[in-house]
N, C-alpha and C positions, 0 to 999 in steps of 0.2 A: 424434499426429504420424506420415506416414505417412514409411518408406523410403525412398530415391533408387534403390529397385530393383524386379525383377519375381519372380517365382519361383513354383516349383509348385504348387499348388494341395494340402494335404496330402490322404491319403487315410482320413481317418475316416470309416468308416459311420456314418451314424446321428447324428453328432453336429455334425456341417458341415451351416449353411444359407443359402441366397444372399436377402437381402430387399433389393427395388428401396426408395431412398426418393429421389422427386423424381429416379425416372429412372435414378439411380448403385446399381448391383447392390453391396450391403456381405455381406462374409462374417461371418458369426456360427458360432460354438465355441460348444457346450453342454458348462457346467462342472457342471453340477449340476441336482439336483430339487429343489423344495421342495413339500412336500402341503402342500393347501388342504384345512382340516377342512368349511370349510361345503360347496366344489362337489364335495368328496373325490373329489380326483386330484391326481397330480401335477402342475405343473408347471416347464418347464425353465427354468432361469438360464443366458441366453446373452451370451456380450461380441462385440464387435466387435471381430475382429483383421485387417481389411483390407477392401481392394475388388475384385471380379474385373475383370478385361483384359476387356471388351468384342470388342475385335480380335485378343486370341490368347485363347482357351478354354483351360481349363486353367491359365493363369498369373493371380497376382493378385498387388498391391502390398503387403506386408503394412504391419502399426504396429507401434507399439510392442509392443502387448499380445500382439500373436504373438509377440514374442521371450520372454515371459516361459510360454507355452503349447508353444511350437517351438523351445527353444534349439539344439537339434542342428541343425535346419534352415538355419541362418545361420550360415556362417563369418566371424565380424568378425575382421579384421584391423587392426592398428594401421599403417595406410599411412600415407604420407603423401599427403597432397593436389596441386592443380596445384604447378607450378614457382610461388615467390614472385616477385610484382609488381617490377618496376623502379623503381614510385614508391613509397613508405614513408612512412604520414602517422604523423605519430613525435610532434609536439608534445603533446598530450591524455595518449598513452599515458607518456608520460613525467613526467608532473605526478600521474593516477593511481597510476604505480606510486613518488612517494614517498609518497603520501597511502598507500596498504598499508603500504609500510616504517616509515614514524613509527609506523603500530596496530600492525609488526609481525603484521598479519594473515596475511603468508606463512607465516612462522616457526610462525605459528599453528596453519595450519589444514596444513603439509605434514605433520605424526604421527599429523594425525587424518584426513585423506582418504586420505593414501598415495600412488602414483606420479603420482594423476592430480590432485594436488593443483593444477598450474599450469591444469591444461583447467579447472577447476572456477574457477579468479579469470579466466580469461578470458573465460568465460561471464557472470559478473559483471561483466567491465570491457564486454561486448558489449551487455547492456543498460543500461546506461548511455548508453553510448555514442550507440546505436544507435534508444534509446526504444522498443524492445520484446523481445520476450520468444519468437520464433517462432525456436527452435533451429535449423531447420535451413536459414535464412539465415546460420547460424554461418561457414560456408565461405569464404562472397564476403566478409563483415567481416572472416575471418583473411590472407584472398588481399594484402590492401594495409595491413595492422596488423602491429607484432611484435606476439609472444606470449610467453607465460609459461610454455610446456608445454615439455617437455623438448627441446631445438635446436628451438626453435620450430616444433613438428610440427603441419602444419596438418591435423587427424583430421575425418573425411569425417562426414555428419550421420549416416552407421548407428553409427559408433562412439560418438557425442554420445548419443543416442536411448538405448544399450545403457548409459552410465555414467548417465545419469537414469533408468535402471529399477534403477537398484540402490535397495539397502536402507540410508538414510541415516540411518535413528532413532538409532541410538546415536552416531552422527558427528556427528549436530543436538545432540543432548542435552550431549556432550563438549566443543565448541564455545561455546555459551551455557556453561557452566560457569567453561571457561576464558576467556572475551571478560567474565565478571563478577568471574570471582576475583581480578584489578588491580586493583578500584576500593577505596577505604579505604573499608571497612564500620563502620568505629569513627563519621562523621562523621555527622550527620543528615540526609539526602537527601531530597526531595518529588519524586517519580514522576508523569511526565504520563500517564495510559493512557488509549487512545481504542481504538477498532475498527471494523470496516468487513465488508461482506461481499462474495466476488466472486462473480459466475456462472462456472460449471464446464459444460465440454462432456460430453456424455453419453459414460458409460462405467464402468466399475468402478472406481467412487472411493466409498471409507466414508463420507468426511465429506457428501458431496454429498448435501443432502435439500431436501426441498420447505421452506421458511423465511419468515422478514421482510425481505425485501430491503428497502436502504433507498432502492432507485430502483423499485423498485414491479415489477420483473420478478417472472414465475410459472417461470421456469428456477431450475432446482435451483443453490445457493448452498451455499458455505462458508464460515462465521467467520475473521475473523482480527483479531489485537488486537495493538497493540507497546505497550510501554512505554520512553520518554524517559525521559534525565537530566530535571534541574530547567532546565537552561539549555537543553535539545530540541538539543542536542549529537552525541550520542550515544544511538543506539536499546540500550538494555542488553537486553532477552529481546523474545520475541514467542511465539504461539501460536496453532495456528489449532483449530477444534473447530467440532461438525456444527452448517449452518444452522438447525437447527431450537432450538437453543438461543440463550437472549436474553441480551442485557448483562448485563441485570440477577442472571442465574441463574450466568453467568461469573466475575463479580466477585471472587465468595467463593473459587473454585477459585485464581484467581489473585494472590490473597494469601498462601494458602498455598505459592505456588512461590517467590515472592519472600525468603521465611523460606531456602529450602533453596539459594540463591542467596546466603545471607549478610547481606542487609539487616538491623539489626536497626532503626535508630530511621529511620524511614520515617514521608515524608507522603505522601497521594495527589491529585495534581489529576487531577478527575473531571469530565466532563461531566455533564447533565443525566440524561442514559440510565441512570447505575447509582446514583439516587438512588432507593433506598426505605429504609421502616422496619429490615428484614431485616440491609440491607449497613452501614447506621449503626449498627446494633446489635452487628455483627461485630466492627467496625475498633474500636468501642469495647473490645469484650472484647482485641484483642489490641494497645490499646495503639497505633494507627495514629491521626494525625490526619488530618485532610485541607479540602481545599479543593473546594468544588462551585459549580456553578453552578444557579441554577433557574430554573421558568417564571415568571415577574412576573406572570402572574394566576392563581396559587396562591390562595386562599381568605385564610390565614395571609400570603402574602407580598404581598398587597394590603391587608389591616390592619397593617401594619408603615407599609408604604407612607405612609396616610392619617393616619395620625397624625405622620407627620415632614414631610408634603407644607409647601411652603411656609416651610422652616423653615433650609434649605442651598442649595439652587439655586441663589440670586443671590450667597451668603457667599464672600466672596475666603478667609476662612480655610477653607473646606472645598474650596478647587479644589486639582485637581490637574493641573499644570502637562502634565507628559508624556502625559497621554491627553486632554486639555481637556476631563473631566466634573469635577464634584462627588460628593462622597462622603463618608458619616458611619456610623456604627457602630452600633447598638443589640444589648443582648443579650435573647434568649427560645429558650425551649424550641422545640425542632424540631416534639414533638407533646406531648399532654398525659402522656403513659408515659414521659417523657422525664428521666433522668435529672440532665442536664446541663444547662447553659443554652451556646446556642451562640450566635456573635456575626455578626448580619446586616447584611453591609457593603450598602448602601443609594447607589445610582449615578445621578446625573441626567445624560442626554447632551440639549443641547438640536438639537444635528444630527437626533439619534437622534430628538427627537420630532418634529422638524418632517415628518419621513421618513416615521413611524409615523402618525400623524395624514392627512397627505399619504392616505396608504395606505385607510388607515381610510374617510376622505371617497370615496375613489374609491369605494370598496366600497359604501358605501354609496347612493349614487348609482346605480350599477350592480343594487341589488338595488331600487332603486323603479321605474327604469325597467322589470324585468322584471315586477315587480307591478301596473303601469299593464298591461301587457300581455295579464296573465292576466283581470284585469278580465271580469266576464261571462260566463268560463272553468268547467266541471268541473273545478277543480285546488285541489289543499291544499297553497301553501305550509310548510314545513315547518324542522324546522333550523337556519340561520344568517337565515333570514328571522321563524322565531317570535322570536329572539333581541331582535332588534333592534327588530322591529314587532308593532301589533296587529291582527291580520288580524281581518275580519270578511266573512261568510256570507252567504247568504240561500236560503230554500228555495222553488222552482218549483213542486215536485210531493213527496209524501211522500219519495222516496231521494235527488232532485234536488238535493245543497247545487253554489253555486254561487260562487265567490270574487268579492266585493262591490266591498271597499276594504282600504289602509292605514292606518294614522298610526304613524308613526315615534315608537319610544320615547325622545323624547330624553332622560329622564333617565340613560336604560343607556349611551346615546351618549357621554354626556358626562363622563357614570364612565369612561370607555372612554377618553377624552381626556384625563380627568387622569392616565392612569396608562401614558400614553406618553411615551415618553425615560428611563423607569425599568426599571434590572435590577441584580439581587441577588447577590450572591455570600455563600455563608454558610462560617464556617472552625469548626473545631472551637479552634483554637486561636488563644487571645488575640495581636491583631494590628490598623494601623491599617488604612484603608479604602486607602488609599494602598500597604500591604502587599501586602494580599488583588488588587488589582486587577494589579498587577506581575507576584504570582505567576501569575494565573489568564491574562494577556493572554499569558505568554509557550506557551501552548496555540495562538497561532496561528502560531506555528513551526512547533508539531508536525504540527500539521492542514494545514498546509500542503504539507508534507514528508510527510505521512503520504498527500495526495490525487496528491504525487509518486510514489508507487510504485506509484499507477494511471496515470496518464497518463504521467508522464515515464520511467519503468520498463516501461512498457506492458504492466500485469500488471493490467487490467481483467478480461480472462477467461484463466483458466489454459489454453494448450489443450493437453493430456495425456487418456490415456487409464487410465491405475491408478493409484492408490493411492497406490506407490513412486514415480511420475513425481512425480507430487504436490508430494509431499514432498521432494524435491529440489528442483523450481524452486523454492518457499517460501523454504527454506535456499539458494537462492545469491542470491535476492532480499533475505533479510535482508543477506544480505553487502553486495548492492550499495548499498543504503538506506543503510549504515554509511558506506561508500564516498562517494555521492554526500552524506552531511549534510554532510560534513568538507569536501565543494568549496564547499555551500550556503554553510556560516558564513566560511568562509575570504574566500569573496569578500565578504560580506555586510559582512566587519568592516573588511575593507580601501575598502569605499566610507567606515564611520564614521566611518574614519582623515580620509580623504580630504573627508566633508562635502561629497561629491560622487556626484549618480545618474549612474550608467553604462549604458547601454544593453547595455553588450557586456559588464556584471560579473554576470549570468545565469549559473547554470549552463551550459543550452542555447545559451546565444550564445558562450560562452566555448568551451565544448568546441569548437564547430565554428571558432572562431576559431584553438584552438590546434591544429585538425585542418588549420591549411594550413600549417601546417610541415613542410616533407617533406624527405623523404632521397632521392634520384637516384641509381640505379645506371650506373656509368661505365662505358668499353669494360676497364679493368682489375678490372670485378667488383667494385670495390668500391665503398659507400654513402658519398654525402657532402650534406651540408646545399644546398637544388636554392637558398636567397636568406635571408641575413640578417632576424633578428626584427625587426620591425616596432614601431613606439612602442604601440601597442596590445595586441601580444602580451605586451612588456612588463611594460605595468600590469598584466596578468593574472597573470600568472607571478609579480608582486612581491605579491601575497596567498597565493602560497604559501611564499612565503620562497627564489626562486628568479630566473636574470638569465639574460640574457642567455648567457653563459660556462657557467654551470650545462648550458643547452641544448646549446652547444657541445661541451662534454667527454663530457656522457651520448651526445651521439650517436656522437662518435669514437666511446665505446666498444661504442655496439651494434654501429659499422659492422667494428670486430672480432671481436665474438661472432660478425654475419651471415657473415664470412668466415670465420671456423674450422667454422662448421654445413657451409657450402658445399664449402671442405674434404674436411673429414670423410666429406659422402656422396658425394663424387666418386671419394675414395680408395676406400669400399664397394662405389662401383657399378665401379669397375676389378677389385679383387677378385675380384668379383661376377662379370665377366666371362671372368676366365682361371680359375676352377675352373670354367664353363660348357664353354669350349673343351673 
């Protein structure tokens, strides 16, 4: 993130470099050497702490990473910003900040951030809001929003930039400790944990390594993982850790955290990803049960399959009503070392097959017409073509093979066919198929809410330069994910009430709905409501347990706080003026 300034260019010999990329001159700071044993020499570790002025030489814009390289260089002051807007879109912020109050997440988080504890929830309530994550549009969102910061000080993006290079580790750790020490740990909880990876912009970030993205990018990524209540509620911890590390290798780690969090009698719902021998063999030793889901042509969970094919599908005792599949139960062993016998809940969706099959057929079609093509061809089908088909050859000349013909294997086809509309969920602990399926579907809350903090949070790519930036937006992104589930379910539950879809019962439609409430500033300086709630605003408001009159009073009383701030630095700037005299 760069500055909203310009400034001198420092004067290090030696260590200052300008590299053009795609035109734009970037300044590079050499932190360091590293020797290379094989080309034996050194070379430099440089960051990028700005870009040079073009049109004044000598001055450059710095980033963040200069302030952590040139703090003396940069006087931050705690100013305030322009003069506050005349309009005040006040409905949202108001709905937000009881959703804080009821977690009590102010109370929370002000011992453990300290003065700057309100900038820190309004950076929070800003993405939200705002659906992204680019700080130093923080200004223009604070110009026509209250705030949370102390007399609602609207702080300019160098001051923003400078509190996200702080050091947040032990104020993250403090935080998740305290945001899990309410929950009764006596009772037995089942944890959703999923994870994701983002792309990071180049620069002095630990975590950021070359990885497995799950969108197939080759830019360096960081892990990150939350874990849900059982009701995808409330996010209780999260964690982020270097892309170069896989689910699978995570899992284990983050078992052990949940102990030191207080959990004791814990289940896990798991996606397929941290299903191996390894992490089944852990959760056993310490007593965790859990819930997975796996791939439906598994080896094993295709002989499950075949032998119950035919036997529940059409059975009115085996439906279940709330998800319209069938479902039946069988128990066996996971693998043959397999201590236990575990219980594999067994699913027919017929949507689900006609879908998959559907799919299937195209595919298949698609790969004969490519084979009619090659026909006559120097070419060796290969892969999802041997799978399916018998290719056959012919030789021209001694090296000359030449692709002939097909024939479709239909026997594989058809295997393929029967074992569409089928998927598996397996638990460790005895449970009907009707159980297993309740607990595992309510994962698409999470995942939902969890692909919400990429898109509707706009935290697809981080963009920071260190380490400490990092880790900061992280931490005020967990905050805001807590923020926004509680708007998710609120409305969610008030449609259930109701037995009615709402268009405008959306997060994002709601927010911007209750973003046209506004306060109008008069010729007496003071804010008052610019028109009466709407029947729409309403219904919104009444899933938070809020009216009309609610709106009403909260605003009178902001339009009192905005006058005693205004006040306040009128009387300062008077002051201000006769010891100038």
């Amino acid at each position: 993130m760069y500055l909203n300034m310009t400034i001198e260019t420092p004067k290090e010999a030696g260590k200052l470099t300008v590299k053009k990329i795609k035109g734009t001159p970037y300044v590079y700071y050499e932190i360091g050497r590293t020797y290379d044993a094989k080309k034996k020499y050194n070379s430099p570790k440089r960051v990028c702490i700005g870009k040079e002025c073009s049109e004044n030489p000598g001055k450059m814009i710095p980033n963040t990473s200069f302030l952590r390289y040139f703090p003396e260089s940069i006087q931050l002051e705690d100013e305030e910003g322009p003069e506050r807007s005349s309009c005040l879109h006040v409905g949202a912020y108001l709905v937000i900040r009881k959703v804080i109050s009821d977690y009590f997440l102010d109370r929370m988080l002000a011992p453990i951030i300290g003065k700057d504890a309100g900038l820190f929830m309004d950076l929070a309530v800003y993405s939200i809001m705002t659906e992204g994550n680019a700080a130093q549009y923080y200004p223009a969102y604070a110009y026509n929003h209250p705030l949370m910061t102390e007399d609602m000080r609207i702080y300019s993006d160098s001051k923003i930039s400078a509190f996200l290079d702080e050091d947040m580790d032990s104020r993250r750790i403090a935080f998740l400790n305290e945001w899990n020490r309410k929950r009764d740990h006596r009772e037995k909880i089942y944890i959703s944990y999923d994870s994701t990876n983002k792309i990071c912009q180049a620069g002095d970030i630990d975590l950021a390594e070359p990885g497995h993205s799950k969108e197939g990018s080759d830019k360096p990524i960081f892990n990150y993982s939350i874990a849900f209540d059982r009701d995808n509620k409330e996010p209780l911890f999260y964690e982020a850790y270097p892309g170069s590390i896989v689910d699978i290798s995570q899992l284990q780690c983050m078992l052990e955290k949940v102990e030191g969090y207080g959990y004791k009698h814990i289940g896990f719902i798991l996606d397929r990803g941290y299903f191996s021998k390894a992490n089944i063999h852990y959760m056993d030793s310490k007593g965790y049960e859990f819930i997975i889901m796996v791939k439906g042509m598994k080896k094993l969970v295709r002989e499950l399959i075949m032998e119950v094919h035919g036997t529940f599908e059409q059975s009115r005792s085996s439906g279940i009503r709330a998800f319209r599949v069938n479902g039946i139960t069988v128990k066996h062993q996971l693998y043959p070392s397999d201590e236990r016998e575990r219980y594999f809940h067994i699913f027919y969706d017929e949507k689900k097959h006609a879908a998959e099959r559907s799919k299937l057929e195209q595919d298949i079609d698609l790969m004969t017409k490519q084979l009619k093509a090659w026909q006559g061809l120097q070419v060796r089908p290969t892969g999802k073509f041997a799978k399916y088909f018998d290719l056959i050859y012919f030789h021209e000349g001694k090296d000359d093979e030449v692709f002939n013909c097909a024939r479709e294997r239909t026997d594989v086809v058809d295997q393929k066919i029967k074992l569409c509309g089928y998927f598996v969920i397996i638990t460790s602990e005895k449970m009907s198929a009707e159980e297993a399926l309740t607990l595992y579907k309510s994962r698409d809350s999470s995942e939902k809410l969890f692909r919400g903090d990429k898109s509707y949070l706009g935290d697809k790519a981080e963009k920071v330069y260190g380490s400490e930036s990092l880790d900061s937006k992280i931490f005020i992104e967990f905050v805001a994910l807590i923020i926004r589930n509680k708007l998710y379910t609120c409305l969610k539950e008030e449609m259930l009430r109701n037995e009615r879809k709402l268009n405008f019962m959306t997060v994002p439609a709601a927010l911007r709905e209750l973003d046209k409430i506004e306060m109008i500033k008069g010729l007496d300086n003071e804010y008052r409501p610019d028109h009466a709630v709407t029947a729409t605003q309403k219904a919104i408001l009444s899933a938070f347990g809020m009216t009309a009159n609610d709106i009403k009073l909260k605003s009178k009383e902001l339009s009192a706080e905005l006058a005693r701030i205004e006040q306040e630095a009128a009387e300062k700037k008077a002051k201000t003026s006769v010891v100038s005299e």
